[in-house]
C-alpha positions as CSV (number, residue, x, y, z in Angstrom):
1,X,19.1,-23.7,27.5
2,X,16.3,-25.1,29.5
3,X,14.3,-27.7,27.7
4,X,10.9,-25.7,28.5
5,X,12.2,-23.5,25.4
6,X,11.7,-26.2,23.0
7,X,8.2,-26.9,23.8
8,X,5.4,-26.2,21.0
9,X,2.7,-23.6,21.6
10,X,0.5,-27.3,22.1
11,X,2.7,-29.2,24.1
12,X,3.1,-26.0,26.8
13,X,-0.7,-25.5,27.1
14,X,-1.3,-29.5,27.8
15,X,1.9,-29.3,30.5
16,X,0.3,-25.8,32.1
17,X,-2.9,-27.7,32.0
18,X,-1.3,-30.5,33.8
19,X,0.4,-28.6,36.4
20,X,3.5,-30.2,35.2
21,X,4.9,-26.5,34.6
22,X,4.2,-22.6,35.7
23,X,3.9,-20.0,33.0
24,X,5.7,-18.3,35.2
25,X,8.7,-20.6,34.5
26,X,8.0,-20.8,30.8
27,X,8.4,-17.5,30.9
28,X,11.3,-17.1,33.1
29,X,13.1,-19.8,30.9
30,X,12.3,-18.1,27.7
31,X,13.8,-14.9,29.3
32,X,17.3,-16.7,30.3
33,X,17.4,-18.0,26.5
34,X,16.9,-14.3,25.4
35,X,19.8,-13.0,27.9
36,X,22.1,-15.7,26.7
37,X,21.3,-15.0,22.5
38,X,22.6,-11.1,22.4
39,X,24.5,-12.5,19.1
40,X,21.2,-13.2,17.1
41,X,20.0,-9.8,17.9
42,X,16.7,-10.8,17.7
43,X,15.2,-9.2,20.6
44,X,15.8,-5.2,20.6
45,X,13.3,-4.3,23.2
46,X,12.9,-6.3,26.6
47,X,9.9,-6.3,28.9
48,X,10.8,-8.9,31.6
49,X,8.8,-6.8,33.6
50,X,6.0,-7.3,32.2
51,X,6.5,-11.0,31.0
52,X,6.6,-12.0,35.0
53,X,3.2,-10.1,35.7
54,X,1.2,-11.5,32.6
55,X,3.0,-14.6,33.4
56,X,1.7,-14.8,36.9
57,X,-1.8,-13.7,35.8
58,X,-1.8,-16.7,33.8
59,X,-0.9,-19.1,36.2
60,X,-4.1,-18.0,38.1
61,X,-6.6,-18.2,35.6
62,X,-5.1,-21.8,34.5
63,X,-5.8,-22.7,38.4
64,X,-9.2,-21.3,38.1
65,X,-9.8,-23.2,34.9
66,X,-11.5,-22.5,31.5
67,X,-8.0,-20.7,30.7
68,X,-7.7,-20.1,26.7
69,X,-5.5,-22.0,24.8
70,X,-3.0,-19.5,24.4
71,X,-3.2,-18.7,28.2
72,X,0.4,-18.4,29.5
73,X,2.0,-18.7,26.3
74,X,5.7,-16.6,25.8
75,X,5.2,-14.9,22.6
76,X,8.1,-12.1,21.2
77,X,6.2,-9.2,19.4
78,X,7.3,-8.0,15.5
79,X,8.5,-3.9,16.4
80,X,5.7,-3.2,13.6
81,X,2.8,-4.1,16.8
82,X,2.0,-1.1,19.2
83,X,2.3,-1.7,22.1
84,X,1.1,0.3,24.9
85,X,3.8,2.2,27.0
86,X,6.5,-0.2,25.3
87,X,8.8,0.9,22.1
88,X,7.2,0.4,19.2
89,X,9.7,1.8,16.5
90,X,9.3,0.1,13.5
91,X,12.9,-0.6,13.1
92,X,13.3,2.8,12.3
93,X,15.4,5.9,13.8
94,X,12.2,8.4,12.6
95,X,10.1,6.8,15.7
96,X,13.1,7.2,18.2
97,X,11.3,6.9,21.8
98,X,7.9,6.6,21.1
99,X,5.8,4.8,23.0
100,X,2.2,4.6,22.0
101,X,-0.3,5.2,24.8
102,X,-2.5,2.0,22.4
103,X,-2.4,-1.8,22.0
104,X,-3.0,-2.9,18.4
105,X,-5.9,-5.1,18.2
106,X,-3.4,-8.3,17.7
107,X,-2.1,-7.9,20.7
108,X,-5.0,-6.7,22.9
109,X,-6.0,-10.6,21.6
110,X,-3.6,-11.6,22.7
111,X,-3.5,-10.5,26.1
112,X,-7.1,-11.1,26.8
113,X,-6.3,-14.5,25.7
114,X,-3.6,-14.9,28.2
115,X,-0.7,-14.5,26.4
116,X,3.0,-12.8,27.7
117,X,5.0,-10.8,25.9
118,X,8.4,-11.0,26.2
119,X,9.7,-8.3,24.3
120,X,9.5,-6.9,20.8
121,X,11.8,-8.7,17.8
122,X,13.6,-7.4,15.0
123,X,12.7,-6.3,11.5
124,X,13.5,-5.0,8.7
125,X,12.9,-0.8,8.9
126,X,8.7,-0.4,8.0
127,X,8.8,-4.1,7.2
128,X,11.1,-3.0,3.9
129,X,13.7,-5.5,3.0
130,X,13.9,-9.1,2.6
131,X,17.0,-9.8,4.7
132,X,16.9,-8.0,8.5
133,X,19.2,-5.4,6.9
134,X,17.7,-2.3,6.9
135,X,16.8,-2.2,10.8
136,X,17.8,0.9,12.8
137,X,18.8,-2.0,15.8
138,X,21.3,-3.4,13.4
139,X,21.0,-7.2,11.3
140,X,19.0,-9.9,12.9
141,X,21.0,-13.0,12.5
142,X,19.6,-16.7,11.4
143,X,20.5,-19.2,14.1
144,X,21.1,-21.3,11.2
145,X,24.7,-22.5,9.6
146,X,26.4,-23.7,6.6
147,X,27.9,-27.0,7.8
148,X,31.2,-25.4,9.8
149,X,31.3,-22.5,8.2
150,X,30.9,-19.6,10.8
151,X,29.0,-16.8,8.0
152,X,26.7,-15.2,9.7
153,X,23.3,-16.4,7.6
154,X,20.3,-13.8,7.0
155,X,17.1,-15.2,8.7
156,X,15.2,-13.2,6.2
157,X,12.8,-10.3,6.5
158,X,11.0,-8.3,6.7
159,X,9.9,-10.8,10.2
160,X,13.5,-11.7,10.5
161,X,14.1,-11.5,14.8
162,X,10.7,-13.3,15.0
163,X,12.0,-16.0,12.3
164,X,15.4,-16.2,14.6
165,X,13.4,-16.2,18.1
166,X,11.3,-19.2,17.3
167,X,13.7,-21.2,15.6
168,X,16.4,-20.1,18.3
169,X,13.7,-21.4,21.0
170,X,14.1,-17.5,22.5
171,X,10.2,-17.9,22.6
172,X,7.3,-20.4,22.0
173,X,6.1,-18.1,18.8
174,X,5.9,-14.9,17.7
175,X,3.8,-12.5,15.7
176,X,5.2,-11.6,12.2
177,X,3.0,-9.4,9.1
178,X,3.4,-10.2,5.2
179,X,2.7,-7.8,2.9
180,X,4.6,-9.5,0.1
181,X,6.2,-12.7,1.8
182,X,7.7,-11.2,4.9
183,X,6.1,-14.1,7.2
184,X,6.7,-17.2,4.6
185,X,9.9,-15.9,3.5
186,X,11.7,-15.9,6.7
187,X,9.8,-18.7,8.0
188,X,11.3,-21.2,5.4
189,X,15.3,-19.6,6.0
190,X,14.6,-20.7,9.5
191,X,12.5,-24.3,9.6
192,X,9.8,-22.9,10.9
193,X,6.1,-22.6,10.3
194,X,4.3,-18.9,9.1
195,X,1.2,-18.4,8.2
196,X,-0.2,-15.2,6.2
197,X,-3.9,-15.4,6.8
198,X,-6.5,-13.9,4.4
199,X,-6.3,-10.3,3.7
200,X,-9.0,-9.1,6.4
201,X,-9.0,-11.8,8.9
202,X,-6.6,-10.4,11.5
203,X,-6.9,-6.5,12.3
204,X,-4.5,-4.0,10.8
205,X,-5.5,-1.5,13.8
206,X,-2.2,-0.2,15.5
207,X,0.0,-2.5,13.4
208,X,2.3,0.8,11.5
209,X,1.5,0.6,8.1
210,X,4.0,-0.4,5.2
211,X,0.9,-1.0,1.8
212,X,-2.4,-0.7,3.5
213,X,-4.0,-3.1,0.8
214,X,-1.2,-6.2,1.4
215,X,0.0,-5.5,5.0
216,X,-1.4,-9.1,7.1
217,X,-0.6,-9.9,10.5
218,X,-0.2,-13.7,11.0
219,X,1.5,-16.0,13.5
220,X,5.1,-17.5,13.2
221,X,5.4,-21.0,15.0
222,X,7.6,-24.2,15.6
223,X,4.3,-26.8,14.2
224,X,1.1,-26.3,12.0
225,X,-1.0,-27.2,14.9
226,X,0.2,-24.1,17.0
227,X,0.0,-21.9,14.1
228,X,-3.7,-22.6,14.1
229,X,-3.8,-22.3,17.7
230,X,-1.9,-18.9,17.6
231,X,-4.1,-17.2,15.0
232,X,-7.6,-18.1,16.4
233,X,-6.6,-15.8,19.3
234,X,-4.8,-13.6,17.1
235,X,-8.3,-13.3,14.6
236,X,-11.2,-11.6,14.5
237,X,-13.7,-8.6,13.3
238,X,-12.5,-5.0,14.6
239,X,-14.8,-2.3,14.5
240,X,-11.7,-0.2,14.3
241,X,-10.2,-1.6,10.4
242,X,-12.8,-0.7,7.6
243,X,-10.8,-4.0,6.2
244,X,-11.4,-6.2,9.0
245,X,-13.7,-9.3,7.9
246,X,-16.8,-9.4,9.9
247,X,-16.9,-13.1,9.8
248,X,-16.9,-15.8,12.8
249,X,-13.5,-17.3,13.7
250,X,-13.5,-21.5,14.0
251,X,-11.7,-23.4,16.2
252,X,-8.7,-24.0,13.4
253,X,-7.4,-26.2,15.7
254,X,-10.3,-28.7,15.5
255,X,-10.5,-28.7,11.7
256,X,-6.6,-30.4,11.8
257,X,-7.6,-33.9,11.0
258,X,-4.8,-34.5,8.5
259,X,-7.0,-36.4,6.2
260,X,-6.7,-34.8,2.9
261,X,-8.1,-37.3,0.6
262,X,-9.8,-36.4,-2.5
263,X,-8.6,-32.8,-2.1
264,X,-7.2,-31.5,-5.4
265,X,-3.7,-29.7,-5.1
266,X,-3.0,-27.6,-7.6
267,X,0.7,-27.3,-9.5
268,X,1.5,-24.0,-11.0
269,X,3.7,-24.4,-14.2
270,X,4.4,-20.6,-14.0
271,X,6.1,-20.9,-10.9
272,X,8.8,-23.0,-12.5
273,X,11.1,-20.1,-12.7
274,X,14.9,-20.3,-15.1
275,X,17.4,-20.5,-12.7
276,X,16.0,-22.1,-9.6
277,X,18.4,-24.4,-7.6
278,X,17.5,-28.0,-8.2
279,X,17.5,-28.8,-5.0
280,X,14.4,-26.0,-4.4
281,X,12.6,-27.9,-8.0
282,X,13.1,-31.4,-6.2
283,X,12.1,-30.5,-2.7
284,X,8.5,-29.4,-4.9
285,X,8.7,-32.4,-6.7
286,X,9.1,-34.2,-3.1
287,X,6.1,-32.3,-1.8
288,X,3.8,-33.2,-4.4
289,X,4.4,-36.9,-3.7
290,X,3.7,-36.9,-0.6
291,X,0.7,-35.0,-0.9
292,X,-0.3,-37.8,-3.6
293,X,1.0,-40.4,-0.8
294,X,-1.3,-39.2,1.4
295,X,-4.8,-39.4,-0.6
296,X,-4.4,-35.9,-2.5
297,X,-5.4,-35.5,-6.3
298,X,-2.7,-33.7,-7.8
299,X,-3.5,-31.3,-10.9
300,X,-1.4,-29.4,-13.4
301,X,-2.6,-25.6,-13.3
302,X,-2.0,-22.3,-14.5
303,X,-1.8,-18.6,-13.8
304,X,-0.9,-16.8,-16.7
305,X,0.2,-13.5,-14.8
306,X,2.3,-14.6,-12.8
307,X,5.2,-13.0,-14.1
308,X,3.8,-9.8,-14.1
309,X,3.3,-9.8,-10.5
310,X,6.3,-8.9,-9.4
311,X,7.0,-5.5,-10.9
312,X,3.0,-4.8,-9.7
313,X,4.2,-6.0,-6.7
314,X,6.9,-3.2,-6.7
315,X,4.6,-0.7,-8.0
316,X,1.5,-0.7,-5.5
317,X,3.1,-1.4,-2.3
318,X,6.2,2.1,-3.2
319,X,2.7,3.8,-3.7
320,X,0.8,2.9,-0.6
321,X,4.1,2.9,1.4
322,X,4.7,6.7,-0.1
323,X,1.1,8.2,1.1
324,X,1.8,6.3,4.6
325,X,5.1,7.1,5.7
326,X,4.1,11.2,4.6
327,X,2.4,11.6,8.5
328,X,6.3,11.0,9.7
329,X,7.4,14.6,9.7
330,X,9.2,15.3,13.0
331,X,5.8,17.6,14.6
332,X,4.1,15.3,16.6
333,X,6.3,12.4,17.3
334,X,9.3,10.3,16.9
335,X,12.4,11.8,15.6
336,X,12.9,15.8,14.9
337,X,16.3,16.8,13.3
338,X,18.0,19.9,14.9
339,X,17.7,22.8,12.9
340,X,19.7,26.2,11.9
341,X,18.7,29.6,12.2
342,X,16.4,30.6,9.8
343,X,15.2,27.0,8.9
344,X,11.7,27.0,8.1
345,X,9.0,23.8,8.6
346,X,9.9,23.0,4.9
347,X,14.0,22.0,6.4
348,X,12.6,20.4,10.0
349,X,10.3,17.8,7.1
350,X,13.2,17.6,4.7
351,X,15.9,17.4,7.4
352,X,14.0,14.9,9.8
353,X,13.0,12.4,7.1
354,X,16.7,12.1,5.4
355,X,18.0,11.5,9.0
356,X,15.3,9.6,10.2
357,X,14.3,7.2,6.9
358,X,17.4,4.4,6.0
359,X,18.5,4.1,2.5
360,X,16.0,1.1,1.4
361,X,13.0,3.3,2.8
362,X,14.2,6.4,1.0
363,X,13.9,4.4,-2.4
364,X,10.8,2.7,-2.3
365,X,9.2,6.6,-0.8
366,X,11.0,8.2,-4.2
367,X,9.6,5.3,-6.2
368,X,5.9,5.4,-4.7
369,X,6.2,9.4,-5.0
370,X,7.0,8.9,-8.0
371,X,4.9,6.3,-9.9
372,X,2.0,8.3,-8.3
373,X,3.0,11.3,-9.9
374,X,1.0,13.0,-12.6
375,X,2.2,12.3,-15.2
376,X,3.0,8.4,-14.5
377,X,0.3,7.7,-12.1
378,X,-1.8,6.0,-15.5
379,X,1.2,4.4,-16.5
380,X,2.6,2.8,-13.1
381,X,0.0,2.6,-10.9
382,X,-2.9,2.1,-12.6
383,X,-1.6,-0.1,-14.9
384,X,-0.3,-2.3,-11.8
385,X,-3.9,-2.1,-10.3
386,X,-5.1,-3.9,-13.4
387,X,-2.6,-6.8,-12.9
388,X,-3.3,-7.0,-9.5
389,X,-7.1,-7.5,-10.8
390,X,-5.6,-10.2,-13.1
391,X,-3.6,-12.2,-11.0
392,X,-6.8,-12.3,-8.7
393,X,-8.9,-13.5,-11.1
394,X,-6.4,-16.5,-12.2
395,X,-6.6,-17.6,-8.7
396,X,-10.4,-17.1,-8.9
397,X,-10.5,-19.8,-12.2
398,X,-8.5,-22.5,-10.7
399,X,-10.6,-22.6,-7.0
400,X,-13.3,-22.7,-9.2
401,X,-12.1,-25.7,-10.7
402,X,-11.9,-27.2,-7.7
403,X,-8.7,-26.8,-6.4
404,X,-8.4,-26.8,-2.9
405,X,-5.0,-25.8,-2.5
406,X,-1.6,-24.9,-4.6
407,X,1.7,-26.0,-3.7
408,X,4.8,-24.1,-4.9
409,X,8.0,-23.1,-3.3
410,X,8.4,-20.7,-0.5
411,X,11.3,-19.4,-2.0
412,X,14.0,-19.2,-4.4
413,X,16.7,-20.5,-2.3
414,X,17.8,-21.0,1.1
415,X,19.2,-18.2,3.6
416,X,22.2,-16.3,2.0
417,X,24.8,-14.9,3.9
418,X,24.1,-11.3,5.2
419,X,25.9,-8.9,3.3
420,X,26.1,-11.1,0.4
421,X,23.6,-9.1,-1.5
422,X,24.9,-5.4,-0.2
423,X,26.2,-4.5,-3.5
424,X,23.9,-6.4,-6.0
425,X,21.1,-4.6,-7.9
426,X,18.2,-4.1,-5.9
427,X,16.1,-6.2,-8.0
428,X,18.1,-8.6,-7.0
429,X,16.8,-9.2,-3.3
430,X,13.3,-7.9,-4.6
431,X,13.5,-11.6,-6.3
432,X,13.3,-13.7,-3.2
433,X,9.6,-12.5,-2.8
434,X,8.7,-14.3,-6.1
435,X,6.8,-16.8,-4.9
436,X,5.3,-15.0,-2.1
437,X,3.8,-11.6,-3.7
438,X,1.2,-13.2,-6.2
439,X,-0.4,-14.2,-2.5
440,X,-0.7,-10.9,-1.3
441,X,-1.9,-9.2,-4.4
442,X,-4.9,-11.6,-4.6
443,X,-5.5,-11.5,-0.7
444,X,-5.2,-15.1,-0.2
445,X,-3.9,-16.7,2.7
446,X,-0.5,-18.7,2.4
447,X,1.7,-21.1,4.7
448,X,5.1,-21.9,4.3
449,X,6.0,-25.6,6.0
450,X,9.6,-26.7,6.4
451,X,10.2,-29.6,4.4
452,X,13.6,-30.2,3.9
453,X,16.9,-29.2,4.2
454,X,20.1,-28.0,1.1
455,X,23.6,-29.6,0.5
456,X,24.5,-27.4,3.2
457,X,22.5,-28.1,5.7
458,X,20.5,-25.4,5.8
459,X,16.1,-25.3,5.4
460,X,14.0,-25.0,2.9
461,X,10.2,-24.7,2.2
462,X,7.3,-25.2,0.7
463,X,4.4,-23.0,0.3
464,X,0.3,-24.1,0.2
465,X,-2.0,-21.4,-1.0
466,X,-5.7,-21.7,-0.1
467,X,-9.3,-20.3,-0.7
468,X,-9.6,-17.4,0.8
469,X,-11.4,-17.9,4.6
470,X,-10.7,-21.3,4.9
471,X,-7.4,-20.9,6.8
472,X,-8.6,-24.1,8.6
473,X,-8.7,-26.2,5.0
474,X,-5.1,-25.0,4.3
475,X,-3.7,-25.9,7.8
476,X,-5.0,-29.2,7.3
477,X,-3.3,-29.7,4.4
478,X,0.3,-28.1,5.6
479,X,0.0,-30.7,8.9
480,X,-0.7,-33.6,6.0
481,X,3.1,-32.6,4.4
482,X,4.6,-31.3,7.6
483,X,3.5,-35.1,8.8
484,X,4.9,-36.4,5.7
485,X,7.8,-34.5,5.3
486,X,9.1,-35.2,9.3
487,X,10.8,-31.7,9.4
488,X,12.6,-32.1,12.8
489,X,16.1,-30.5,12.5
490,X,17.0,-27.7,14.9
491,X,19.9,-25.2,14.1
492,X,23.3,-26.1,16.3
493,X,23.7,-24.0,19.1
494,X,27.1,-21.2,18.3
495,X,25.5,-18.0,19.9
């Protein structure tokens, strides 16, 4: 693999800027790694294509100068972005061969900032799953091993071929959404850096929905620095998402100073779960030291409803997930199932959807359909909306204590092995997002930073929660632990 791979989003802009290197051969470097990693199945749609032309076009403005940041950047694209004239399926057999004639907003950014895109990653079907399992394209694999043993690993989901492609050094970064952990999760199976930004602050426009109210696009990177990088070209207001923040975007890169003392970093004793592994209770441990080390104040704090955020969790996002995925129906677009004589459009909806939706998707459809229902729609759903309202408002207390961030875990272990989970009560993998959801529910922005790795080798991270809009605040304070902590371990190469 060519070394250019390995560079950080920062590192390739000051060698473009330098004329030590082409984007052109960025990108043609990035595009031999991706040939050469069919076994991580990361990448299901490839636009090489388009990758040399954007590539090209970004070499010319870096000549002319006052090139963006991001100009000439690789980047691989979650299936969950639209993309104009280029598959955008959603991991999912129901939207078989369409190609939207739209960019989403995040990737219209993108461009205009001089990005390339070198093909689309994979997921897990409507961003549905926490282990890259339920994708139409088949599992994407963690580059990631135990030790010598050959088990294929999960890189998690519902980001999962952008978690592989970053930490495989198939691209510089990628995009990934979260609607309850599906950029942090993934982020710490891989040793890699994922941000979810506030609820609001990147567009939702041509990004297919999974929960309207949670779904957040964010950037998935190698360092803190070039997740700050990523997202203020990724960022902004959108005329075109009612939910879009209308709000001025800083230069997150600037506000990276690394000097976090006197900030007060808050320690959630709810979040202190039975059953976690020690090494995941000593890695937080770790992380609070070093936060201390480094000039931080840290406090003891509490969010009572924490626990219930997890079956609200799995209550609100079935619901919205149920009213969205109703417009797939086999009329306008994507998969139609072939029909009998005499079948009616009442067969071609039920037909289509039971071929086109996997099993996971089926589930969470019945359980939104159903917790919406009549006569469970005050039990279920608005019962969960009232947690949802409570679990914000704990948040709102302890910022207005003064906290200025909250470290817990990123998760409740490190990557499993895929499969391992195949016949284990769904609840089961609905855990791993149980550090992840309360973040979504209270439209908060959250970043997971690799911090260490298991017994076996393999990574594990920690998560900082922030205000919300002040994406800049928590960066700085991940690049004060990813400083401390000195995460610089890189999977073996075996694909």
């Amino acid at each position: 693999m060519s070394e250019l791979t390995k560079l950080t989003l920062a590192e390739a802009r000051d060698a473009l800027r330098g004329g030590e290197t082409t984007s052109v051969a960025l990108t043609e470097a990035c595009l031999a790694a991706i040939e050469g990693a069919g076994a991580l199945n990361a990448f299901v749609h490839h636009t090489p294509e388009i990758a040399l032309e954007q590539a090209k076009a970004a070499d010319a403005r870096i000549a002319a100068g006052e090139a963006p940041a991001m100009c000439g950047m690789p980047l691989g694209i979650k299936d969950l972005f639209c993309t104009k004239g280029v598959p955008s399926q959603a991991a999912s057999r129901i939207l078989e061969d369409f190609r939207p004639e739209y960019e989403s907003t995040v990737t219209q950014n993108l461009w205009d900032a001089g990005a390339v895109m070198l093909g689309k990653l994979n997921m897990d079907e409507f961003a549905m799953g926490s282990s890259n399992e339920t994708s139409t394209y088949g599992n994407a694999v963690n580059p990631w091993r135990r030790g010598k043993d050959e088990a294929q690993l999960t890189p998690g989901g519902s980001s999962g071929g952008s978690a592989a492609a970053v930490a495989a050094d198939l691209c510089l970064a990628a995009t990934g959404t979260d609607t309850g952990g599906s950029i942090r999760q993934p982020a710490a199976f891989t040793g890699i850096v994922g941000l979810k930004p506030t609820y609001g602050r990147c567009s939702r426009w041509g990004v297919v929905a999974f929960a309207s109210s949670l779904d957040q696009a964010g950037p998935m990177t190698k360092t803190v620095r070039d997740a700050a990088i990523m997202l203020g070209a990724m960022a902004g207001h959108d005329m075109k998402d009612s939910t879009s923040a209308d709000l001025p975007v800083p230069d997150f890169e600037a506000m990276l100073t690394g000097d976090i003392r006197g900030k007060k970093i808050g320690i959630p004793s709810e979040y202190r779960m039975d059953g976690m592994p020690d090494e995941i209770e000593t890695l937080w441990h770790k992380g609070a030291e070093m936060l201390k080390d480094a000039g931080a104040q840290i406090v003891d704090i509490s969010l009572p409803h924490t626990k219930y955020a997890l079956p609200a969790y799995y209550v609100i996002a079935p619901a919205e997930a149920s009213s969205n995925l109703a417009r797939y129906d086999g009329v306008r677009y994507g998969h139609r199932a072939k029909l009998a004589e005499g079948d009616g459009i009442v067969e071609m909806y039920e037909k289509t959807r039971a071929e086109g939706f996997g099993a996971e998707v089926q589930r969470r459809v019945m359980i939104g359909t159903y917790v919406l229902s009549a006569g469970f729609y005050d039990a279920y759903y608005n019962r969960a909306r009232k947690v949802r309202a409570l679990i914000k408002r704990d948040f709102d207390a302890v910022f207005a204590q003064g906290v200025d961030a909250i470290l817990t875990p990123a998760t409740p272990s490190a990557a499993f092995g895929l499969g391992e989970m195949a016949d284990a009560d769904p609840v089961q993998m609905y855990l791993n997002d149980v550090f992840t959801v309360t973040v979504n529910l209270a439209g908060l922005p959250g970043v997971s930073v690799p911090a260490g790795l298991d017994k076996q080798g393999l990574p594990l991270g920690l998560q900082l929660i922030g205000r919300p809009w002040e994406e800049g605040e928590l960066l700085n304070a991940a690049e004060a632990l990813e400083r401390a902590a000195g995460f610089v371990s890189k999977p073996s190469k075996w694909w």
